[in-house]
C-alpha positions in Angstrom: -12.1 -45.0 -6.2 -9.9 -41.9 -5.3 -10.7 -38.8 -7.8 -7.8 -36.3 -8.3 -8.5 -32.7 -7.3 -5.9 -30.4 -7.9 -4.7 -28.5 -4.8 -4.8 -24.7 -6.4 -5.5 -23.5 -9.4 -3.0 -22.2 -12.4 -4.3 -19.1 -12.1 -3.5 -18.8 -8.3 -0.2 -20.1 -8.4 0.4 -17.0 -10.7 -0.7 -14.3 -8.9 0.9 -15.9 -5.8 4.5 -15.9 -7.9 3.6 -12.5 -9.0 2.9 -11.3 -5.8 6.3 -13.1 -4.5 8.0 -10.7 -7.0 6.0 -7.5 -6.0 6.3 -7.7 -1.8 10.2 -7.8 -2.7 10.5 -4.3 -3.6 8.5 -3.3 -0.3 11.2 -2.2 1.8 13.0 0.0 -0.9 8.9 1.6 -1.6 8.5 1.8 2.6 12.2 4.2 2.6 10.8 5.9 0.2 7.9 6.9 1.7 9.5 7.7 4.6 11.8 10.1 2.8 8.4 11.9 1.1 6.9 12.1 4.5 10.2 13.6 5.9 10.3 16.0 3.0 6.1 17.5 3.7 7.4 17.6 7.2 10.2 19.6 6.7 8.3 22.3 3.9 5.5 22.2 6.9 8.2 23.3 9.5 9.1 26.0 7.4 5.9 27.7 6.3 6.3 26.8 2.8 3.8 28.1 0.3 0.6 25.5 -0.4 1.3 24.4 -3.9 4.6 23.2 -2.6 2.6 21.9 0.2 0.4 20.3 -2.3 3.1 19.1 -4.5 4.7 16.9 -1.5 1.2 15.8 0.1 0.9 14.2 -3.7 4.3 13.1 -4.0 3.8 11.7 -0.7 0.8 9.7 -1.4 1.9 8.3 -4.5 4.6 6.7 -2.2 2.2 5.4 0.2 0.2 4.0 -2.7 3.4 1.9 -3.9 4.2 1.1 -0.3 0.6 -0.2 0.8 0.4 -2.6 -3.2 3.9 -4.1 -2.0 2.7 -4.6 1.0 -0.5 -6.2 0.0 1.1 -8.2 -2.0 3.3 -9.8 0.9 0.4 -10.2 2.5 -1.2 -12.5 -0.2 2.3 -14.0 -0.6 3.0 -14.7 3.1 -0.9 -16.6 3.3 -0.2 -19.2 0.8 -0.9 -20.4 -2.8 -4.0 -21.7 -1.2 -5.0 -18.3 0.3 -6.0 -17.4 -3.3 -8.9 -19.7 -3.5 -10.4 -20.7 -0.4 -11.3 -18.0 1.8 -11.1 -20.4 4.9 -7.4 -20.5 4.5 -7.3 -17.2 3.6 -8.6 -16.8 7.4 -6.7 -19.2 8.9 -3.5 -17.6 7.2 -4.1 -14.0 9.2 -3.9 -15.9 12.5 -0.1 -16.6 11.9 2.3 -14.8 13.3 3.6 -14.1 10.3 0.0 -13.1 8.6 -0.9 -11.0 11.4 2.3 -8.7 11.0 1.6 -8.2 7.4 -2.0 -7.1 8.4 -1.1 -4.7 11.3 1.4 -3.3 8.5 -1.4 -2.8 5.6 -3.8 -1.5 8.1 -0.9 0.9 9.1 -0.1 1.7 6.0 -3.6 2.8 4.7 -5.0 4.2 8.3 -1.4 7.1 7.3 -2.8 7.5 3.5 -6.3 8.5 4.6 -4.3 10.8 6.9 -2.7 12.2 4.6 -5.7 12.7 1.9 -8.0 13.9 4.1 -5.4 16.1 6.7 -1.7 16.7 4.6 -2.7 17.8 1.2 -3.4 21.3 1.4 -6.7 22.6 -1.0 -5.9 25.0 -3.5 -8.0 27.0 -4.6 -8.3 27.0 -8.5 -7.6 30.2 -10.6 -10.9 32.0 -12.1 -10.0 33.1 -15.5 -10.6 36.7 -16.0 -13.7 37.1 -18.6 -13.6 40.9 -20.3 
């Protein structure tokens, strides 16, 4: 007596589709990122004031932000429909060559955001409003 078990769920085969749509964007989010970085650089290299400092550590975090999803979301993609539901596959997944690039390149990816949160957005103080 065989019983049918479906392989993956609706739900997974979803968010693996969805995911499949979102990793596509990544290298068009990574250039931009790259661009935002270039920009803090360049306002670093020439001494520019900290709310312009502050303005492109931002700008330049939102970037990463966008950059690390579509890059998450390659990683789900590239581990399989299954990946979604069975955390054994999931494991098996990052042990590809193909799995393990998309890790090194969201652990990349988030080791520069903390960077930049905790070291490349300047603190402002903010303005005390004069009491009479």
């Amino acid at each position: 007596m065989a019983f049918f078990r479906p392989r993956v769920s609706r739900e997974a085969e979803v968010r693996y589709h969805a995911d499949q749509e979102i990793s596509k964007s990544f290298p068009e989010l990574l250039d931009k990122a790259r661009e935002a970085e270039e920009t803090l650089r360049v306002l670093r290299a020439a001494a520019a004031d900290e709310i312009e400092l502050m303005a492109a550590g931002r700008a330049f975090d939102r970037a990463l932000t966008d950059a690390l999803r579509a890059a998450e979301a390659g990683q789900r993609a590239t581990f399989g429909v299954k990946a979604y539901d069975d955390r054994i596959a999931r494991r098996k997944a990052k042990a590809t060559p193909a799995g393990s690039m998309w890790t090194s390149e969201v652990d990349r990816l988030r080791t520069l955001r903390e960077d930049n949160r905790m070291w490349g957005i300047p603190r402002v103080p903010r303005p005390v409003p004069a009491t009479l």
